[in-house]
N, C-alpha and C positions, 0 to 999 in steps of 0.2 A: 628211403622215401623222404623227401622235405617237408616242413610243414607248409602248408597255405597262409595267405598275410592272413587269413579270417582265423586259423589256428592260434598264429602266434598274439593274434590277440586276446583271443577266448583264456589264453596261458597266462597273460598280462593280469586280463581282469579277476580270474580264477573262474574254473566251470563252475563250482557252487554257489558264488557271485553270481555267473552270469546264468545258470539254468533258471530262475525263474522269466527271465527275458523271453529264452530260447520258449518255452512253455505258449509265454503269450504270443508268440508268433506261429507256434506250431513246429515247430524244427527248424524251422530257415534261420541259419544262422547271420546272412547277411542282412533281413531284415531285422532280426535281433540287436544286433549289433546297430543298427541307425536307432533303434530303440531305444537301446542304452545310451545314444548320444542325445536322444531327443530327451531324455529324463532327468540328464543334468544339466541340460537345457532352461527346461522348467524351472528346475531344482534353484537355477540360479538367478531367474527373475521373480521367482516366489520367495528367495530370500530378503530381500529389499523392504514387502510391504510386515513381512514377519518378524522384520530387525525393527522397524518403526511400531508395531502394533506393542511390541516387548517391551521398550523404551520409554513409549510416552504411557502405558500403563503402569510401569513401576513408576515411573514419576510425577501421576496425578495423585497416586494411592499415598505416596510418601508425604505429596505436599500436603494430602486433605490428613491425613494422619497426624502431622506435624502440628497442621492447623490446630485439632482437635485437641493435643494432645500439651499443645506448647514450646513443644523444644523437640529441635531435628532428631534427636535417636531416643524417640518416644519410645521406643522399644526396652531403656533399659528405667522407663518409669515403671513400676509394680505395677498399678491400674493398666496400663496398656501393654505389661509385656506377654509376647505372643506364647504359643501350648509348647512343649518342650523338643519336641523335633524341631519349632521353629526356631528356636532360640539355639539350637546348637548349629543350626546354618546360620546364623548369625557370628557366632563363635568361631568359628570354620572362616567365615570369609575374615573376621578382623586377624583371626593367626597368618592366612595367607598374603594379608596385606603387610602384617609384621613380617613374616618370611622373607618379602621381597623390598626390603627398608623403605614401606612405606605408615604411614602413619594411618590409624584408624578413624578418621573424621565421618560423619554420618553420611555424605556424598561418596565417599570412597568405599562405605559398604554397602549401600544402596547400588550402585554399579556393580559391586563383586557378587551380589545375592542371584540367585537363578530365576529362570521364569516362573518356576517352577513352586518356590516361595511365596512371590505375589501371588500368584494364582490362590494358592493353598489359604492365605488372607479371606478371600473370598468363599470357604468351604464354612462348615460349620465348626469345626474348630476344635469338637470333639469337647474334652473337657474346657480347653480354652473357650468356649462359650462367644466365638466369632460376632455368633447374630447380634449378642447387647454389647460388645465391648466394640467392635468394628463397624457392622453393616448399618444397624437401625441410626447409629447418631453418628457416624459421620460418613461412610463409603456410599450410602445406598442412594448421595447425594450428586455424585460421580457419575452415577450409572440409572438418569432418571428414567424410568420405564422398565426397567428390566426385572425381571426376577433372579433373585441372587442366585439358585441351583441351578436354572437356565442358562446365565451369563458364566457359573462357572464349570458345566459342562462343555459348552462351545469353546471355554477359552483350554481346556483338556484338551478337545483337539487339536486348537493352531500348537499347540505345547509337543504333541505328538507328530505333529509335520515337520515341525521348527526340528524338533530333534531326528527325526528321520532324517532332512537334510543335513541336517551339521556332522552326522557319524554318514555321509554319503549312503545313505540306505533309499533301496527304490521307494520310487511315488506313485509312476505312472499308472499303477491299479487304481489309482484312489479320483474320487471326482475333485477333479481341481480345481472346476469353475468355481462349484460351490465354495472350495476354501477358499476359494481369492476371495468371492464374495461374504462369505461369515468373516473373511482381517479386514476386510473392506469395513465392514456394518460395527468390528467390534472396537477401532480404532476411530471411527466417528464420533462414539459415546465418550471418548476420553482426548480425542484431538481431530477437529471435526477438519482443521486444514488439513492435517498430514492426510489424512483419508479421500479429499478432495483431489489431493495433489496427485497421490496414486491411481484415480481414480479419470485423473486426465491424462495422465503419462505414462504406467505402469506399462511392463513389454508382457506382463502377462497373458492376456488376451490374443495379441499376435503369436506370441508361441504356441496356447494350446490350439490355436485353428493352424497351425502348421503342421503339426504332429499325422493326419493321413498323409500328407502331400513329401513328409518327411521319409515315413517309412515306404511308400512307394518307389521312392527316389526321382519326385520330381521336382522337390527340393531339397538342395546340398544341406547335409549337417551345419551346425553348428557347435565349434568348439570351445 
């Protein structure tokens, strides 16, 4: 017996991959399958405003850090160097710059740092004592209005979107509008054009109002 083209795809993508799809549609696997195409769909216009939200926050934080601090790799001044997981991502990225003959300049480790870093800036810091060394004199200037545990729970989550997309892991359980809207709202506090601009242009919103019309099939995937 041969397989079905909807077989050899389910083999492509792996059933364990693809059985949470199958789930959400109930066993049809051909709706399943427009499923999985509508989710990297998404996946791929919700990367855009999460590439920008990541970007211009590590680079407001660096610049007001800087400011604060005096000189670009404030980090390796004693008064502002961060708690010690910090400082070993730090260490981490200037090895992997040296790795790849590139030189350690504080631009070049600011770009190599993860989201995931900055973010961590904005927690308490643990003994590194964030609130008086970071938040109160100079971030909290960044981010007027906001609550520091509040701004850095939300940004926890674009953190766990960002990566769900980048290792292709599914989304389409998750409310999306709202995440566009939390990288919408969280990239306005730190670059109010970039946010504007997504905000006039972004395919986000056309995609997720496609998503019935998709799995129905009376709109073609998109690949």
């Amino acid at each position: 017996m041969t397989k079905s083209n909807e077989e050899w795809l389910v083999e492509a993508i792996s059933p364990e991959r693809f059985q949470p799809f199958l789930d959400e549609c109930r066993g049809d696997v051909v709706v399943a399958l427009r499923l999985y195409t509508w989710d990297a769909e998404a996946a791929r216009a919700l990367h855009s405003p999460l590439r920008d939200l990541e970007v211009s926050l590590r680079n407001r934080i660096h610049r007001q850090l800087t400011g604060k601090f005096g000189r670009s790799d404030w980090w390796n001044l004693r008064r502002a160097e961060p708690n010690r997981w910090a400082m070993d991502d730090i260490r981490d990225a200037e090895d992997k710059l040296a790795r790849r003959g590139k030189g350690n300049a504080p631009c070049d480790v600011v770009a190599t740092l993860s989201f995931g870093f900055w973010i961590g800036l904005l927690s308490t810091g643990g003994r590194g004592n964030y609130d008086m060394k970071y938040w109160y004199p100079a971030l909290r200037h960044c981010f007027k209005g906001a609550r520091r545990q509040d701004l850095h729970d939300r940004l926890e989550v674009m953190r766990t979107l960002r990566n769900r997309i980048a290792h292709h892991e599914r989304i389409s359980h998750r409310r999306l509008e709202e995440d566009f809207r939390t990288a919408l709202e969280l990239t306005a506090l730190v670059a109010p054009e970039l946010a504007a601009r997504h905000e006039k242009y972004s395919r986000v919103p056309t995609v997720l109002a496609r998503k019935a019309r998709v799995l129905s099939g009376e709109e073609e995937i998109a690949l």
